[in-house]
C-alpha positions as CSV (number, residue, x, y, z in Angstrom):
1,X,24.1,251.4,50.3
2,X,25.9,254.4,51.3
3,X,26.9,254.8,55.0
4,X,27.1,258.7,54.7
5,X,23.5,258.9,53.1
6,X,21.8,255.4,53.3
7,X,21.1,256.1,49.5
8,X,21.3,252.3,47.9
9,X,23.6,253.0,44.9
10,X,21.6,253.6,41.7
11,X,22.0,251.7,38.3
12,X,22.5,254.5,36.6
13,X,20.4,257.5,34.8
14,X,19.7,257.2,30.9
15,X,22.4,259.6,30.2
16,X,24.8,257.3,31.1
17,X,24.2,254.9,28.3
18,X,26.9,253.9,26.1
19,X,29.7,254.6,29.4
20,X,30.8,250.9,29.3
21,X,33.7,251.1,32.1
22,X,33.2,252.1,35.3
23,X,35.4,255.4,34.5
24,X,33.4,256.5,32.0
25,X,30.3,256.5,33.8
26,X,32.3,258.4,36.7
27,X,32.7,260.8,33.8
28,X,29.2,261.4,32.5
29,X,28.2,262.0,36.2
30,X,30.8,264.8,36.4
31,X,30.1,266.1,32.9
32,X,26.5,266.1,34.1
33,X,27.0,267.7,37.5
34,X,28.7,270.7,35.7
35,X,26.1,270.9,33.8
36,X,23.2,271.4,36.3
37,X,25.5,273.7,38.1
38,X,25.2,275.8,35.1
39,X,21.8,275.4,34.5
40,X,20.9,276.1,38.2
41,X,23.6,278.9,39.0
42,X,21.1,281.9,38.4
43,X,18.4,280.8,40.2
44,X,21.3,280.7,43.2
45,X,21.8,277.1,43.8
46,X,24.7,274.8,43.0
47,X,25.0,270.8,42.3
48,X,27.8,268.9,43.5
49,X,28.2,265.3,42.2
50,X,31.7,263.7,43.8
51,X,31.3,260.4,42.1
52,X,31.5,258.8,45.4
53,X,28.2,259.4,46.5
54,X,25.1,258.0,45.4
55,X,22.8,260.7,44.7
56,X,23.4,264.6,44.4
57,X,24.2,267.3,46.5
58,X,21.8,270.2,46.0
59,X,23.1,274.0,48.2
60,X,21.2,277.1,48.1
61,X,23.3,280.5,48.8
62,X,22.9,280.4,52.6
63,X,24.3,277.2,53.2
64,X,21.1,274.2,53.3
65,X,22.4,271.4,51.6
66,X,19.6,268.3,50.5
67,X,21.1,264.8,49.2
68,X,19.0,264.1,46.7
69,X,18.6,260.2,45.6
70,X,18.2,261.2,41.2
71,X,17.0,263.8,38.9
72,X,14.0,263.9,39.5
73,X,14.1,264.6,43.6
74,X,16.3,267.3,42.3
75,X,14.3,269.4,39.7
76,X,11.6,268.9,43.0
77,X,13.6,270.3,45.4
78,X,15.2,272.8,43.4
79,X,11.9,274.3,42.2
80,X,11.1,274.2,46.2
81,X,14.2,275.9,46.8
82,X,14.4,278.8,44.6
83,X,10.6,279.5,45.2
84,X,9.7,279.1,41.2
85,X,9.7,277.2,38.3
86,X,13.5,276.3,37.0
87,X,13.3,276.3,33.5
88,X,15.8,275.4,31.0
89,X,15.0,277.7,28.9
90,X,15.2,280.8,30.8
91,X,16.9,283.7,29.2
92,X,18.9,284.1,32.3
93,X,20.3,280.2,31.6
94,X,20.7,280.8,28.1
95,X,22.7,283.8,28.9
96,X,20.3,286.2,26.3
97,X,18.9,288.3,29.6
């Protein structure tokens, strides 16, 4: 359990499979993390992930912040958020528009 969040640490998302030490599943988190930033810069929020946390760390562009307990909480919220769909395919994610 976290004291900052009261977030029970997780076991782990699916994308995480195969990181057998503890440093490489620090890893895919951060690899991960930069990833969703990306994905969710244009719609004008940002991810942080410090490893230390359980749980993510979802901003918008004036400044509220949600911990978010795994992925799915955060495609929720983020969709809340931004005020429409997120989509991953977007040609302002794929950087075509």
């Amino acid at each position: 359990m976290c004291n900052a969040c009261g977030f029970p640490a997780a076991p782990g998302h699916w994308t995480e499979a195969g990181a057998v030490t503890p440093h490489d599943r620090l890893r895919a988190r951060l690899r991960r993390a930069g990833m969703l930033r990306d994905l969710l810069r244009p719609y004008g929020l940002t991810v942080h992930d410090d490893g230390q946390v359980p749980g993510l760390q979802l901003s918008n562009l004036s400044g509220v912040t949600t911990i978010l307990p795994d992925l799915q909480a955060l495609w929720a919220e983020a969709e809340r958020m931004a005020g429409r769909p997120v989509d991953p395919l977007d040609p302002r994610v794929l950087g075509d528009g």
